[in-house]
C-alpha positions as CSV (number, residue, x, y, z in Angstrom):
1,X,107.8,118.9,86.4
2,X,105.0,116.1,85.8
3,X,102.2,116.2,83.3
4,X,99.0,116.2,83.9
5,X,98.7,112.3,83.1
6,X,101.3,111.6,85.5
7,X,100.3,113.3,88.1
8,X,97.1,111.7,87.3
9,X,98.6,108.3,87.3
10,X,100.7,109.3,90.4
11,X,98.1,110.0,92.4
12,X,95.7,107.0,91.3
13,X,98.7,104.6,92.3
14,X,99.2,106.2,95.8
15,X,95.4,105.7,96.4
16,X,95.5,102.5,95.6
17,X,98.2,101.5,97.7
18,X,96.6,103.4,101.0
19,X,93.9,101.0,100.4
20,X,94.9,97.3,99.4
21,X,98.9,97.6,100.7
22,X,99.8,95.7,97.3
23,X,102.2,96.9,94.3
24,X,99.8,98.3,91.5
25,X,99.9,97.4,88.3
26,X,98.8,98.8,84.8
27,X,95.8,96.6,84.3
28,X,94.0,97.7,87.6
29,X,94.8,101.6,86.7
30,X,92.8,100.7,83.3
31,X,90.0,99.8,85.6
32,X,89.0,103.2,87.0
33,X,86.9,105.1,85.0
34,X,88.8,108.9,85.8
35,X,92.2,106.9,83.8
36,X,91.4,106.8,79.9
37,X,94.3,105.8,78.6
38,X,95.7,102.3,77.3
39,X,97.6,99.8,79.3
40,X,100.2,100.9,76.9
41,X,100.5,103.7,77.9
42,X,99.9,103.5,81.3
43,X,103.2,101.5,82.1
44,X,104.9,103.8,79.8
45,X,104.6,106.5,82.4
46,X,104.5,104.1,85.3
47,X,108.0,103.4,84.0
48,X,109.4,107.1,83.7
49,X,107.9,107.9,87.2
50,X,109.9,105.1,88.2
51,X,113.0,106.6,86.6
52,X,112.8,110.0,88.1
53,X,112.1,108.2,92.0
54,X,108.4,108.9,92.2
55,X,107.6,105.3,92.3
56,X,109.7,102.1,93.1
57,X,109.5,98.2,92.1
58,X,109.2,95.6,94.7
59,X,111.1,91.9,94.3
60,X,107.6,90.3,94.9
61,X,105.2,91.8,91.9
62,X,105.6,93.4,88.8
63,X,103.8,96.4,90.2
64,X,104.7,99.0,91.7
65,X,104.9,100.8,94.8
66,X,105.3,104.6,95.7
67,X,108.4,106.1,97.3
68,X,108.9,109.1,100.0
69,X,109.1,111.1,96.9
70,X,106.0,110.2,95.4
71,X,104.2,110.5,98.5
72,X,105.7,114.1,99.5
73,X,104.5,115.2,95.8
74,X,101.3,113.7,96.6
75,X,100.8,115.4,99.8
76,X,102.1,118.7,98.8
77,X,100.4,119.0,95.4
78,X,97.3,116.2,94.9
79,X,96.0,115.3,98.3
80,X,92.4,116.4,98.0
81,X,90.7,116.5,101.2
82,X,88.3,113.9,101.4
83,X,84.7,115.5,102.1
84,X,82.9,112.3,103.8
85,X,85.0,112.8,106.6
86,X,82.7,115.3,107.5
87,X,80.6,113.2,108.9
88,X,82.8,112.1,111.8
89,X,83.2,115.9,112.5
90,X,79.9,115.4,115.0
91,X,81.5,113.2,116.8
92,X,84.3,115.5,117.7
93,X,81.8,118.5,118.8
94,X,79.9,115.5,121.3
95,X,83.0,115.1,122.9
96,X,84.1,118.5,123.3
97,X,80.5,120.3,123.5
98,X,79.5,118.2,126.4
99,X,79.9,120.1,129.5
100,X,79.9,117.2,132.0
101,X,83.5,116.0,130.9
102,X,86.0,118.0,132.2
103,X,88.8,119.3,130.0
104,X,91.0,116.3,130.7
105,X,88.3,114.3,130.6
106,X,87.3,115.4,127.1
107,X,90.9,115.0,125.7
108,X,91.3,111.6,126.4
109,X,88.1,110.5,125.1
110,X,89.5,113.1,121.9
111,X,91.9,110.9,121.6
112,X,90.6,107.7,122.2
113,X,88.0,108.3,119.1
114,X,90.7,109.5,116.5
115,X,92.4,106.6,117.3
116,X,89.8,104.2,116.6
117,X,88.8,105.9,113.8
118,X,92.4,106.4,111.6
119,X,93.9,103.1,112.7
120,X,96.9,105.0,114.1
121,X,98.5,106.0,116.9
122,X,97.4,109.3,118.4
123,X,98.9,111.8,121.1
124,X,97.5,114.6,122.1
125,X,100.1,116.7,123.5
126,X,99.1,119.7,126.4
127,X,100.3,122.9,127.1
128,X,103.5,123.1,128.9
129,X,103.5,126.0,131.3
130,X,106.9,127.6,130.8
131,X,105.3,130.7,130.4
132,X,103.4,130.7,133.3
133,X,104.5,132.4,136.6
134,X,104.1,131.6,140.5
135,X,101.1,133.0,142.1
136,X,101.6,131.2,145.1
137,X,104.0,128.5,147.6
138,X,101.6,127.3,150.4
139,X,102.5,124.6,152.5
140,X,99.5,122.8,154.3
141,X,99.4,120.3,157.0
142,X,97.7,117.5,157.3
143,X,96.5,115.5,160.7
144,X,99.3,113.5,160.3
145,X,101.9,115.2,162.5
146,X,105.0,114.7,160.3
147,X,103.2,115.4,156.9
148,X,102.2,118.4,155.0
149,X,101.0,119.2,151.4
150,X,103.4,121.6,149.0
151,X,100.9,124.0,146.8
152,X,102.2,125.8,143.8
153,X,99.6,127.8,141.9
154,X,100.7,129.5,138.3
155,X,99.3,132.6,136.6
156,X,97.4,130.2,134.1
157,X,95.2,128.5,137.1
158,X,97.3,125.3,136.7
159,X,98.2,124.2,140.5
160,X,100.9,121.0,141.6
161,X,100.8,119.4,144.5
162,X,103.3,117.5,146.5
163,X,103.1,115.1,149.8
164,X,106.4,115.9,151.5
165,X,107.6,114.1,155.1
166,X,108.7,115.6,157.9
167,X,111.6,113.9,160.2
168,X,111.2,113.6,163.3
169,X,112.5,116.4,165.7
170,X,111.6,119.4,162.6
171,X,108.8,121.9,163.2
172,X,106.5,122.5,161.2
173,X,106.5,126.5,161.5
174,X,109.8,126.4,160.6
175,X,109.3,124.7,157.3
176,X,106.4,127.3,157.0
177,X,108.5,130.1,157.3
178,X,111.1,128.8,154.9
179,X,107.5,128.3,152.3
180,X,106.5,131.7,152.8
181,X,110.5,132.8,151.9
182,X,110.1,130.8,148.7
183,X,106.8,132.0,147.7
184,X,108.3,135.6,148.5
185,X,110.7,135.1,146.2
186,X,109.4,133.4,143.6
187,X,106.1,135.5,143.3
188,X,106.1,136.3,139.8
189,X,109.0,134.7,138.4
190,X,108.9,132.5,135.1
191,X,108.7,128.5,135.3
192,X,112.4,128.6,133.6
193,X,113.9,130.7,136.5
194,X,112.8,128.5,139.3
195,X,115.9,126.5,139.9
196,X,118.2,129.5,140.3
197,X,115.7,131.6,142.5
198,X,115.6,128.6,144.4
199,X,118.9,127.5,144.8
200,X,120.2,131.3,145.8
201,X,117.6,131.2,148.3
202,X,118.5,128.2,149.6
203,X,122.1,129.1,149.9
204,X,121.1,131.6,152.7
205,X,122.4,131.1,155.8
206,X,119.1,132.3,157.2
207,X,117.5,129.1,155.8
208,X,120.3,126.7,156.4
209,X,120.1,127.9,159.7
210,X,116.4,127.0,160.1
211,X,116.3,123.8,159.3
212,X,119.2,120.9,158.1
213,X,116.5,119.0,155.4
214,X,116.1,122.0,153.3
215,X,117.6,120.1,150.0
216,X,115.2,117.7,150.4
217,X,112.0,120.4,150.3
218,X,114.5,122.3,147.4
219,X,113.8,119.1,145.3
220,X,110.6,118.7,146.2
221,X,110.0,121.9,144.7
222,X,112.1,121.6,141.7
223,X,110.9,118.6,140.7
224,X,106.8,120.3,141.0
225,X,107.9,123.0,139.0
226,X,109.2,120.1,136.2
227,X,105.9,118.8,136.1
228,X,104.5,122.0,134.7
229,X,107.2,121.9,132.2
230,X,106.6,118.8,131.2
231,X,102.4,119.1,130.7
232,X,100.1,116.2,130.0
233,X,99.9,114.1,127.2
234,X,97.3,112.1,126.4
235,X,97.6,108.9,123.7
236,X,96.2,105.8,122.4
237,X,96.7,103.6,119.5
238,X,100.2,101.9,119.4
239,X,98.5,98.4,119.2
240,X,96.5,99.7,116.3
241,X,99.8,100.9,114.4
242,X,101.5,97.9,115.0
243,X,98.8,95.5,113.9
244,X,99.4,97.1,110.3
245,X,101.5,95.1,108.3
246,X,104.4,96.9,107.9
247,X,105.4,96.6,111.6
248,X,105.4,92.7,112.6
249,X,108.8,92.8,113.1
250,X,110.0,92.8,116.5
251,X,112.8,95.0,116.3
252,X,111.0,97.5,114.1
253,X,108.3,97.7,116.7
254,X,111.2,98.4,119.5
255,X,112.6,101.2,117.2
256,X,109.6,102.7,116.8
257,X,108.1,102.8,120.2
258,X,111.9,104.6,121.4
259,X,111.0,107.1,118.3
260,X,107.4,107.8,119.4
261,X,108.8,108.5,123.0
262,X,111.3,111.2,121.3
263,X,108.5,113.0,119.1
264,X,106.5,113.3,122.1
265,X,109.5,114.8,124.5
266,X,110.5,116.9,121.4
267,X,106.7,118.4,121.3
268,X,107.0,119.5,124.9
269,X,109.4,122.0,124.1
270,X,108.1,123.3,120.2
271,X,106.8,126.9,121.1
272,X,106.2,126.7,116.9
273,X,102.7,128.3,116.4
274,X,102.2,126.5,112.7
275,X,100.1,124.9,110.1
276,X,99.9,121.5,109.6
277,X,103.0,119.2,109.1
278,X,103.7,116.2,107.3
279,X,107.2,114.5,107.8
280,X,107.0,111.4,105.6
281,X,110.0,108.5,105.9
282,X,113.2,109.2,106.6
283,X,112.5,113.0,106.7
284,X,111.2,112.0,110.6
285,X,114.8,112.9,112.1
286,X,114.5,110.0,115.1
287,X,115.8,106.7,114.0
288,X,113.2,103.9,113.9
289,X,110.7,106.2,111.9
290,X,111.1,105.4,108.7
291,X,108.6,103.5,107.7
292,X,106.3,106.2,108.9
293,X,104.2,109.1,108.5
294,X,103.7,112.0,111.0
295,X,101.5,114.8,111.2
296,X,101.8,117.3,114.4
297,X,99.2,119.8,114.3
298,X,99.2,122.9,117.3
299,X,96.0,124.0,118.7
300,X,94.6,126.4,121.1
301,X,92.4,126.7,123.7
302,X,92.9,130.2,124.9
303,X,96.1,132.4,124.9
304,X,97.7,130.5,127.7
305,X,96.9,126.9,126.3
306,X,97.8,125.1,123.7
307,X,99.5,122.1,122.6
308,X,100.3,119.2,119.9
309,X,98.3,116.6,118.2
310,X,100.3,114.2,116.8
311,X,99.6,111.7,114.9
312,X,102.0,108.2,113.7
313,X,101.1,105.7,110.9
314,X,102.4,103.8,107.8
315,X,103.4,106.1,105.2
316,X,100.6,104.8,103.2
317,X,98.7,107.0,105.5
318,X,95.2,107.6,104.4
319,X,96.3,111.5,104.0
320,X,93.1,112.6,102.4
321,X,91.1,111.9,105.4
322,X,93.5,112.7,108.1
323,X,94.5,115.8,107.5
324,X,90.8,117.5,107.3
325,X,90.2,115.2,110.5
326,X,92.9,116.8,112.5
327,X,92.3,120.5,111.0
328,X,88.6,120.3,112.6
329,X,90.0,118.9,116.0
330,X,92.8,121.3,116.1
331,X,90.1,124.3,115.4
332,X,87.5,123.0,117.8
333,X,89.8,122.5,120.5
334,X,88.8,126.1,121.6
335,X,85.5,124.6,122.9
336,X,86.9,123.7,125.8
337,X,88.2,126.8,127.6
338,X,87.0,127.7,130.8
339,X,86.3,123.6,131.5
């Protein structure tokens, strides 16, 4: 349990790190007016929060530096949300208010902007549509005699497309009747069930008999139904993290960007409707992370889409104005259903 006076000290440290990126010492804590104590006794407890792992010493300066601990105390128990944050919260509702973006329009611009504004790199994970099911298989030709467009249109409005060529000696009414046989079938079924409905249907003699290039349209198909799985993400900002000093290294950068790739893939399947959360250092579970903060936050547009936000940076984060920044985007995302 700290005292008052360290947590004091504890958080005075962290906030002075965020900002310069150098150890802190006792004679710039006697500088701020909020710390009344002596220099004295200032290292005093900057020594004992050094004993129990709240703080560590570098081999550069005499000052000192916080650790994952001290920053997962900080963020659980002295963050205070930073109010002149606020005033980038316009911003946000310009974006998503203006009605002559469209939705995916609006998100990438979303993300562009908190980007630019936090210094760190940014995703903004959309919904996956595994709970969606099929309305409708079409198959439409075009003038081209030997090509034709595959249509798959979910319960949530979302639609995939997909060129497909026809060989040469195939009709198209045959692979119109083997569409409408799908579509029969898979009227609505789940997203997750697609590849057995598909595959027994397939297997039909019916089918085979119909036409030899069937495991080509089966594919096809399959491989439509992954992109809903899969959803959109949009993301900017790696150049920005990696221009911050504790990624220069080469090899860092590598392990990083393979990390990034992983929390992404990993948000695609998180059903986890949640608060805001903070993995700081090693407690990121992909291996390249540890020098790093992330925050994932869900939102939701309507009942059938929502999402991730996630954010990556240093773990000297700037935590008091990032967290109110993402709560207000998470909340406002609303704005843009029925775009």
């Amino acid at each position: 349990m700290l005292t008052d006076r360290q947590k004091l000290i504890l958080k005075a440290i962290i906030e002075e790190y965020v900002t310069s990126n150098e150890p802190v010492g006792s004679k710039s804590l006697t500088e701020k007016p909020y710390l009344t104590y002596s220099s004295a006794t200032i290292r005093y407890e900057m020594q004992h929060l050094e004993e129990i792992g709240y703080l560590k010493k570098t081999h550069t300066s005499s000052g000192r530096i916080p650790s994952e601990i001290g920053y997962r105390y900080y963020v659980d128990h002295l963050v205070i949300r930073d109010e002149y944050v606020s005033e980038y919260f316009k911003y946000v509702d310009e974006i998503l208010d203006n009605k002559m973006l469209s939705k995916e329009e609006a998100i990438k611009k979303l993300t562009n902007f908190l980007s630019e504004l936090t210094g760190y790199y940014t995703a903004i994970i959309g919904t996956s549509s595994d709970l969606a099911r099929v309305l409708k298989m079409e198959i439409v030709p075009l003038e081209e005699h030997n090509e034709a467009v595959l249509l798959i249109v979910t319960s949530i409005g979302t639609v995939q497309s997909q060129k497909i060529y026809i060989p040469d000696g195939y009709k198209m009414d045959d692979l119109m009747r083997i569409i409408s046989m799908f579509d029969n079938a898979m009227y609505g079924r789940s997203i997750y069930e697609i590849r057995d409905v598909l595959s027994k249907e397939a297997a039909k003699p019916r089918i085979r008999q119909m036409v030899d290039f069937q495991d080509d349209i089966l594919n096809f198909m399959i491989k439509s139904f992954e992109k809903f799985l899969k959803g959109e993400t949009y993301d900017a900002g790696l150049s920005k993290l990696f221009s911050q000093p504790e990624f220069q290294d080469r090899e860092v950068i590598q392990k990083v960007i393979k990390a990034i790739n992983e929390e992404v893939t990993k948000s695609f399947g998180s059903q986890e409707i949640s608060g805001i959360k903070i993995h700081i250092g090693s407690e990121n579970l992909c291996s390249g992370l540890e020098e790093c903060s992330i925050i994932t936050i869900p939102y939701a547009i309507n009942d059938n889409e929502n999402g991730t936000i996630l954010l990556v940076g240093p773990t000297r984060m700037n935590y008091r104005a990032t967290i109110p920044l993402l709560e207000y985007v998470a909340y406002s995302m609303k704005k843009l259903d029925k775009r």
